[in-house]
MIDREN-926027 format. One line per 4 residues: their letters; for each residue x, y, z of N, C-alpha, C, O. Coordinates in steps of 0.05 Angstrom, whole numbers, plus 5000, padded with zeros to 4 digits. Example, Ala and Ser with C-alpha at 12.3 -4.5 7.8 and 13.67 -1.06 7.14 Angstrom:
BEGIN
as	5264,4886,5156,5246,4910,5156,5264,4934,5156,5285,4934,5169; 5257,4955,5142,5273,4979,5143,5258,5001,5157,5268,5023,5161;
END
This chain:
BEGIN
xxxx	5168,5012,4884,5159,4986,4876,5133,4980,4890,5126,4991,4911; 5120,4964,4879,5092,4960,4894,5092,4926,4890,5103,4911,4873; 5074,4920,4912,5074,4886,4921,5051,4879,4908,5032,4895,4905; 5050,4849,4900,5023,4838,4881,4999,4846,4901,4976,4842,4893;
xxxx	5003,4852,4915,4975,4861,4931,4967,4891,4939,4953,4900,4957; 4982,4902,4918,4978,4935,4925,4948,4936,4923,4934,4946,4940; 4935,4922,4893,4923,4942,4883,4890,4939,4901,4870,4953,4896; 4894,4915,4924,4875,4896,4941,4872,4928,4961,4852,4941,4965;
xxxx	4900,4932,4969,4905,4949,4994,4889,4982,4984,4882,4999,5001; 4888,4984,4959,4885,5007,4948,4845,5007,4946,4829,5024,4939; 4842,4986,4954,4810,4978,4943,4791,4975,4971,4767,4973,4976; 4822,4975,4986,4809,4981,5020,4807,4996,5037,4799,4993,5060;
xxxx	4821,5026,5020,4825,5044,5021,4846,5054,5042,4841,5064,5064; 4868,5049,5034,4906,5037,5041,4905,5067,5030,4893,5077,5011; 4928,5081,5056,4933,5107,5043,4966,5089,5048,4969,5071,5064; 4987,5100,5031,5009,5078,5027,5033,5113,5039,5030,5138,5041;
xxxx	5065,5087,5047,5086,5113,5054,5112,5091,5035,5109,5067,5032; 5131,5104,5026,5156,5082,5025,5165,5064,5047,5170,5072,5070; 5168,5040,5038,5183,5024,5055,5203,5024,5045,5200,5036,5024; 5236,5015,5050,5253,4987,5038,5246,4988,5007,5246,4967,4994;
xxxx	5239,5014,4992,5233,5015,4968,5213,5002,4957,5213,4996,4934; 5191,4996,4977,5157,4982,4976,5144,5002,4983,5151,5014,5003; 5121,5011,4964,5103,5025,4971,5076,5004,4994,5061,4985,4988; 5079,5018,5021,5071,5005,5051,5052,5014,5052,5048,5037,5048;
xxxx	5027,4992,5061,5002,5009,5068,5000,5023,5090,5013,5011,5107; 4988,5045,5100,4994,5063,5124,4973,5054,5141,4972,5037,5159; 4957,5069,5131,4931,5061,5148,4910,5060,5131,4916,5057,5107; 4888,5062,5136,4851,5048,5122,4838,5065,5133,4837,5070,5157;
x	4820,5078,5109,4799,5100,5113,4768,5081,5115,4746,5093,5118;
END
């Protein structure tokens, strides 16, 4: 599942892992 703010995290360059069945931002390139 992904959170209304994936696509923010993905634009900040969010490399993502599973959470609790949430795709989690990891870290930022």
């Amino acid at each position: 599942m992904k959170s209304p703010l994936h696509e923010v995290h993905e634009k900040l360059g969010a490399t993502f892992t599973t959470f609790s069945g949430y795709e989690m931002p990891l870290k930022y390139t």
